[in-house]
C-alpha positions in Angstrom: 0.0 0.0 0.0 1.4 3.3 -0.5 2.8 6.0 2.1 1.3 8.8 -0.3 -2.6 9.8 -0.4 -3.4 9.5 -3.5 -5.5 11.2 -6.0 -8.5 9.2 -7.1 -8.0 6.8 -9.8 -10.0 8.7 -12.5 -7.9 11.4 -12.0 -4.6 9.5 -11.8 -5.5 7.8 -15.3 -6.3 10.5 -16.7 -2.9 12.2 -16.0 -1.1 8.8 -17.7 -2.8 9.6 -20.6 -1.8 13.0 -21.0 1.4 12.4 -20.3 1.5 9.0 -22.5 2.9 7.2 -19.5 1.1 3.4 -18.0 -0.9 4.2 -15.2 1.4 1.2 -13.3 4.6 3.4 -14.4 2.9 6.7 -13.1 2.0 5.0 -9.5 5.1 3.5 -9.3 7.1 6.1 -9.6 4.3 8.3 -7.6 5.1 5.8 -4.7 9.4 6.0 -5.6 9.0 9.9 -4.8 10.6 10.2 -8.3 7.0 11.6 -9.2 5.2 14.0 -7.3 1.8 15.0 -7.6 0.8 19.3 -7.2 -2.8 19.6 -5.7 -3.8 20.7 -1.9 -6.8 18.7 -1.3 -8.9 21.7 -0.5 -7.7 23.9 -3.9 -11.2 23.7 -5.5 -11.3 23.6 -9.8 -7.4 23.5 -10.1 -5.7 20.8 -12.6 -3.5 18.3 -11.4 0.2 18.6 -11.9 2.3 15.8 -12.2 6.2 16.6 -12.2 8.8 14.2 -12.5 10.7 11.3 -14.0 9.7 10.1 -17.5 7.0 12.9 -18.0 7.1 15.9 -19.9 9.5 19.2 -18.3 6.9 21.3 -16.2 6.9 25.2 -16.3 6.9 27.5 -13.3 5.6 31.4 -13.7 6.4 34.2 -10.8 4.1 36.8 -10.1 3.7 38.9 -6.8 4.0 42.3 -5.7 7.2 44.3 -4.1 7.2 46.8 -1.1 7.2 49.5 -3.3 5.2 48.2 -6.2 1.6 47.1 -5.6 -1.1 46.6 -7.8 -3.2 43.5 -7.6 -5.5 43.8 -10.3 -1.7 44.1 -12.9 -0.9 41.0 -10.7 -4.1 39.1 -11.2 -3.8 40.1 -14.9 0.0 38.5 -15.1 -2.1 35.4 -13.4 -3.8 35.0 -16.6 -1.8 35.5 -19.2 0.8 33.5 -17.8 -1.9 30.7 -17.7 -2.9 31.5 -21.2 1.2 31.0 -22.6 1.3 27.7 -21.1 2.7 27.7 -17.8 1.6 24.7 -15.9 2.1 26.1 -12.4 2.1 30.1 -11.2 3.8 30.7 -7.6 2.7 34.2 -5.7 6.1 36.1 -4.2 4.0 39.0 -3.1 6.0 41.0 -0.3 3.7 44.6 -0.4 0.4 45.4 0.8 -2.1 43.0 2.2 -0.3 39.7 0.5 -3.1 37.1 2.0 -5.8 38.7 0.0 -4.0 38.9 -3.0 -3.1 34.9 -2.5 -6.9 34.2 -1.6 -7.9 36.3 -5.0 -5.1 34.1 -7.1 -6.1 30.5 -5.2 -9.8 31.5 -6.5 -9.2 32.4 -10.2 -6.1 30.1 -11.0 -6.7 27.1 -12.6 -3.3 25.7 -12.4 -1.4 24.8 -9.1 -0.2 27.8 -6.7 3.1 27.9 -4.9 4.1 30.3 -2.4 7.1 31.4 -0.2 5.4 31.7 3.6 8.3 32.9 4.9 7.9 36.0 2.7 4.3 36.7 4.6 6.0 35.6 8.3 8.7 38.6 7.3 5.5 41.4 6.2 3.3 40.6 9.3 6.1 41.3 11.0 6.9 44.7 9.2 3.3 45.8 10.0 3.7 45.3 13.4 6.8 47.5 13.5 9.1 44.4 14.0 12.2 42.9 12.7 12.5 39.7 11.0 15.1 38.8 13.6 12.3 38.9 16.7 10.2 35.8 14.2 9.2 33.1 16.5 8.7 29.2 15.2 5.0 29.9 15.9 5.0 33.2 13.4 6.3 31.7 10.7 4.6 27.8 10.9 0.9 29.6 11.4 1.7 31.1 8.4 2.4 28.2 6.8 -0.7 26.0 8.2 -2.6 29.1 7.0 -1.6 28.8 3.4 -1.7 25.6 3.2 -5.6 25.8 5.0 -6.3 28.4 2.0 -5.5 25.6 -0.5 -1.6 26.2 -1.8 -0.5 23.6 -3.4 3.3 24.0 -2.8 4.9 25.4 -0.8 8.9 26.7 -1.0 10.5 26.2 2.0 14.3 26.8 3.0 14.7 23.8 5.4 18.4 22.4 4.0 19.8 25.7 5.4 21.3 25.0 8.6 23.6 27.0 11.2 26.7 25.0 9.8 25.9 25.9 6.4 25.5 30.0 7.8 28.8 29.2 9.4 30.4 27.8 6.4 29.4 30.6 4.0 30.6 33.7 6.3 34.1 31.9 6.5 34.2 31.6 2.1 33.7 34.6 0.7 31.5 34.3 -2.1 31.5 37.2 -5.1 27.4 37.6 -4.6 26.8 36.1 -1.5 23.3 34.9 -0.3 20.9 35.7 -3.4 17.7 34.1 -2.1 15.4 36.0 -0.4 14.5 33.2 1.8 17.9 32.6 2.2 19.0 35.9 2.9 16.2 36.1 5.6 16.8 32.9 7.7 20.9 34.0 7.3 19.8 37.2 9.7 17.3 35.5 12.3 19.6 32.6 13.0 23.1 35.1 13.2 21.1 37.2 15.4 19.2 34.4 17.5 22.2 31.9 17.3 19.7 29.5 17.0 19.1 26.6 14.4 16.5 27.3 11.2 13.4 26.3 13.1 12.6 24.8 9.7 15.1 22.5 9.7 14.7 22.2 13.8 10.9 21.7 13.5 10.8 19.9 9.8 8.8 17.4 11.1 6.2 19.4 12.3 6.3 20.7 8.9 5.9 17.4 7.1 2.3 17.0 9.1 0.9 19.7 8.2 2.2 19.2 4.3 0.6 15.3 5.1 -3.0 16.6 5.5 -3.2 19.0 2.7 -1.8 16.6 0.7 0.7 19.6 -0.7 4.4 19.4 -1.9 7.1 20.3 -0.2 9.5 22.3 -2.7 13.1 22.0 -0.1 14.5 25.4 -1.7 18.1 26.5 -2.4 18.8 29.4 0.5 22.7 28.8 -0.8 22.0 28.6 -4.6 24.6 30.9 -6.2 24.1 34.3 -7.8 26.4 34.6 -10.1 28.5 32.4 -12.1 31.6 33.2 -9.5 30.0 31.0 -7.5 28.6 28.1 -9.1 28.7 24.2 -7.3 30.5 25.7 -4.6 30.9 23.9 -1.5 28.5 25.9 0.8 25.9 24.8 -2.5 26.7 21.5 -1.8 26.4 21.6 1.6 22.9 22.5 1.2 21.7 19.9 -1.2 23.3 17.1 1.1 21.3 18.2 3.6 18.2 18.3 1.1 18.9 14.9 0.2 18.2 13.4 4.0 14.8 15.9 4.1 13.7 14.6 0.6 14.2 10.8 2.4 12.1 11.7 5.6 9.5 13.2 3.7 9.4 10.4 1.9 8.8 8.3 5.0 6.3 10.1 6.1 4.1 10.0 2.7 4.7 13.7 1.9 5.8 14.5 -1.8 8.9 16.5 -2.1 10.9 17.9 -4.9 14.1 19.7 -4.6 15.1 23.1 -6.3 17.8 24.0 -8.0 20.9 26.7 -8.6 20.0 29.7 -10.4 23.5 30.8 -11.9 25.5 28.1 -13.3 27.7 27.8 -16.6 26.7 25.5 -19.3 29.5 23.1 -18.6 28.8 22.6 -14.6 24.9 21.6 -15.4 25.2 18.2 -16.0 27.4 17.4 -13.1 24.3 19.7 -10.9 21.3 17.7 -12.7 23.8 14.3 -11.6 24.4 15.1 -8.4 20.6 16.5 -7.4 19.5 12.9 -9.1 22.0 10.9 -7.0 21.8 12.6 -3.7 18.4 13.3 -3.6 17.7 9.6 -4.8 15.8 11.5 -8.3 13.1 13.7 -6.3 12.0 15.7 -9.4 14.6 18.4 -9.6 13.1 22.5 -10.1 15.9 24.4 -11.3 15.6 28.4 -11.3 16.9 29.4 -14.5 19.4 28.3 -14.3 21.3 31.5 -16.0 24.4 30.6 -17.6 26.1 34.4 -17.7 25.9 37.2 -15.8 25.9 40.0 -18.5 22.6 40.3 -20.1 20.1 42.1 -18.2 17.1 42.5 -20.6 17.8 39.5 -22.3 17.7 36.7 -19.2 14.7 35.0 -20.4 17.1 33.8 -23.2 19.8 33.3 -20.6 17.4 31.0 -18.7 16.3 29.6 -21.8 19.4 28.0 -22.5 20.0 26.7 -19.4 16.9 25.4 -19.1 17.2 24.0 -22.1 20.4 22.0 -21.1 19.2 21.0 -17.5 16.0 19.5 -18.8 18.2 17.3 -21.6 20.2 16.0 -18.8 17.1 15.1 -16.3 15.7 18.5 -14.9 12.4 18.2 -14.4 10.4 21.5 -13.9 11.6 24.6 -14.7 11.2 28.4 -13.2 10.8 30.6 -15.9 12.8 34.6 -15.8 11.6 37.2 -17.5 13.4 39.9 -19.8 12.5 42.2 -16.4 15.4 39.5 -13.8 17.5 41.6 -12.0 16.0 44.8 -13.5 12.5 45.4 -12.3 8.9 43.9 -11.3 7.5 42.5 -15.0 5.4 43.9 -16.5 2.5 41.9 -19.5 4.3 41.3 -21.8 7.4 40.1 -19.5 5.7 37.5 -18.3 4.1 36.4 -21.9 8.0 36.2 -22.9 9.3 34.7 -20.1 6.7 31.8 -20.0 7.1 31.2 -23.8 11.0 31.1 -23.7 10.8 28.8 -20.8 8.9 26.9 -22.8 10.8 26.6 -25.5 13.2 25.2 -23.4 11.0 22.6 -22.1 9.8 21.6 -25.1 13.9 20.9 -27.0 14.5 19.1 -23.4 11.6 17.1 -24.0 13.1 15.6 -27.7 16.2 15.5 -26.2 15.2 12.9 -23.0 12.8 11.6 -25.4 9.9 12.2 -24.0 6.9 10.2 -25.4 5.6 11.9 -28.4 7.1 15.1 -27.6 8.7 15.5 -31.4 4.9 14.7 -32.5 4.2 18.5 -33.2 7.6 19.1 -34.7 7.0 16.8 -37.5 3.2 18.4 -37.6 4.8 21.4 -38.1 7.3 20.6 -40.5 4.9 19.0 -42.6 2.6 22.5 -43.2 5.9 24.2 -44.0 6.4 21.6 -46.6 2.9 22.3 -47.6 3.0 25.6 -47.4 0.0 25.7 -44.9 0.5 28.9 -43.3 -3.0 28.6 -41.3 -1.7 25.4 -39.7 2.3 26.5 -39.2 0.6 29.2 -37.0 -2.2 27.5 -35.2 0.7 24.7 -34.4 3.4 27.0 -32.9 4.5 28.4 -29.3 2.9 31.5 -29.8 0.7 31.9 -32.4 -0.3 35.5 -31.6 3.3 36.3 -32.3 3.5 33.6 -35.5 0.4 35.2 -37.2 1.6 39.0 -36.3 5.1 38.5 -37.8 3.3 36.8 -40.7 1.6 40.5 -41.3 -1.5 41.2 -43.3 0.3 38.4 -46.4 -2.5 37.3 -48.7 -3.7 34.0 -48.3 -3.1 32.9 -51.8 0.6 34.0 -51.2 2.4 30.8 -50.1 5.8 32.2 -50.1 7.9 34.1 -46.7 9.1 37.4 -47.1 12.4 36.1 -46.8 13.1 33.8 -49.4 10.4 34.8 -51.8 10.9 33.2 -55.1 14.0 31.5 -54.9 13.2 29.3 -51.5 14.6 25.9 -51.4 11.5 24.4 -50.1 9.8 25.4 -53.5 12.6 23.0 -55.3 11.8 20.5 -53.7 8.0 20.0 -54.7 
């Protein structure tokens, strides 16, 4: 019998179909922890997401507001058009204004799977109160937690493989961009100033309850994921994800489905060995990489930073991946950052896809391929990414005109009739 609640079996099959996977394959592997399933039990009218090994690369989208810059109707707005690109999951980072209302109005008009940081909230409750995050007690931060889980998050990000040796470690290495993550950076301060342990790495089992009876995912983050390629598989990165790989086994003990994230800057010949060694030490809990960005230099373009990356970690066993906007390191996004940043990402999904071989994954391809043969420039565009973007760079072209504007009478496909 399994240690895992699982969905009902309608639902189950019907997520082997879709990702052309047996249904024995899919509850195996469900049962493994290899494959974890994205639904609190209590998020009404959301689609069940299943991420993991053998099934087609997943696609995160961040929205939320900043201190400075809130407007919930622009973020309820990125909500849908990130839904209507294609990503599969949308995770709220909101840190201004009243963020449990926004995360209410998102959990009610989503109809993919919501993620959130709680230790964002914890950290603006206590702001309002005219506190510090170093005066956070365990009982601040887990009632937020039980409380979005209780609202019907589906996963949660949570920085439990960050432990007072690892704070130790780092201060004594100096890294070029030290702690990037916000979660990160925020546990750093509470346990220098409280020289205590990260209660939630202290209290993880306590944690793993309440995860158990929403039936949500536990997404162990990267506090020590490095900023810059400077600091790529360091060992203060590695101390993290050995400690990630003994929470991923607990949880898995307990029946609670975990997946472990991933490093966010990283050059394209150290990704392999990080997709290797998440696989190995985290005995293949789906692996959610953030980004990862592969150079430092091109604000403005780090969707197609990310892309790459992404790209490359999904060939080599990355399962889910974070997608970055054109706006990374710049700015909140904007509309249209968030349309390109979900349709890079999931161009990169998709060439990781062929390149794992993913079950009928080069299907469309050849689909595609075929209308340019043809000549079918109704079907080229209905069949692409984007086809907004297809059929607008297409321009007003009469439909009797079968050539591009690019090769125009002397293309090679015409030779070939």
């Amino acid at each position: 019998m399994s240690k895992f609640e699982l969905l009902e079996k309608e639902a189950l099959q019907k997520i082997a179909s879709e990702e052309k996977v047996t249904f024995d394959y899919l509850i195996e592997n469900i049962n493994s922890g290899r494959i974890v399933i994205l639904k609190n039990r209590l998020h009404q009218n959301v689609k069940p997401v299943a991420i993991g090994k053998g099934l087609r690369t997943k696609i995160n989208a961040n929205l939320g507001t900043s201190p400075d810059f809130v407007d919930f109707e622009l973020e309820l707005k990125k909500l849908e058009v990130a839904i209507k690109y294609g990503a599969d999951t949308v995770m709220d980072l909101s840190t201004g204004g009243n963020v449990r209302d926004l995360r209410i109005e998102i959990l009610k008009k989503s109809s993919v799977p919501i993620g959130t940081v709680p230790i964002y909230e914890s950290v603006c409750n206590l702001a309002k109160q005219g506190k510090s995050l170093e005066e956070m007690k365990k009982e601040d931060l887990f009632s937020v937690i039980e409380d979005h889980l209780k609202t019907g998050v589906d996963f949660i990000t949570v920085h439990c493989g960050f432990t007072k040796r690892a704070l130790n470690t780092i201060e004594t290495k100096k890294r070029l961009t030290g702690i990037v993550s916000r979660g990160g950076s925020f546990l750093a301060r509470w346990m220098r100033k409280n020289q205590k342990e990260n209660p939630l790495y202290e209290f993880y089992d306590e944690l793993l309850d309440m995860a158990r009876e929403y039936k949500a995912t536990l997404s162990l983050g990267d506090g020590l994921r490095p900023g810059s390629i400077a600091d790529s598989t360091d060992r203060v990165q590695m101390d993290e994800l050995l400690v990630l790989g003994e929470l991923v086994q607990r949880a898995r003990e307990r029946g609670v489905y975990a997946m472990v994230e991933g490093p966010g800057h990283i050059p394209v010949q150290e990704i392999e060995a990080n997709v290797l060694l998440e696989k190995k030490l985290c005995e293949e809990a789906p692996f959610y990489v953030l980004g990862p960005l592969v150079i430092d230099i091109a604000p403005g373009y780090d969707h197609i930073v990310s892309a790459i990356g992404g790209a490359i970690a999904g060939a080599y066993g990355a399962d889910f991946l974070c997608y970055v906007t054109p706006a990374e390191h710049l700015t909140l996004p904007d509309l249209e950052d968030v349309r390109e940043g979900v349709v890079a990402s999931k161009i990169a999904a998709h060439a990781a896809d062929i390149a794992k071989g993913v079950k009928g994954a080069k299907n469309i391809d050849e689909e595609l391929s075929k209308a340019r043969k043809a000549f079918n420039w109704d079907k080229m565009i209905r069949l692409s990414l984007d086809p907004e973007k297809t059929r607008e760079k297409r321009g007003n072209v009469p439909a009797d005109y079968q050539k591009c504007g690019m090769c125009g009478e002397f293309c090679a496909m015409r030779e070939n009739l």
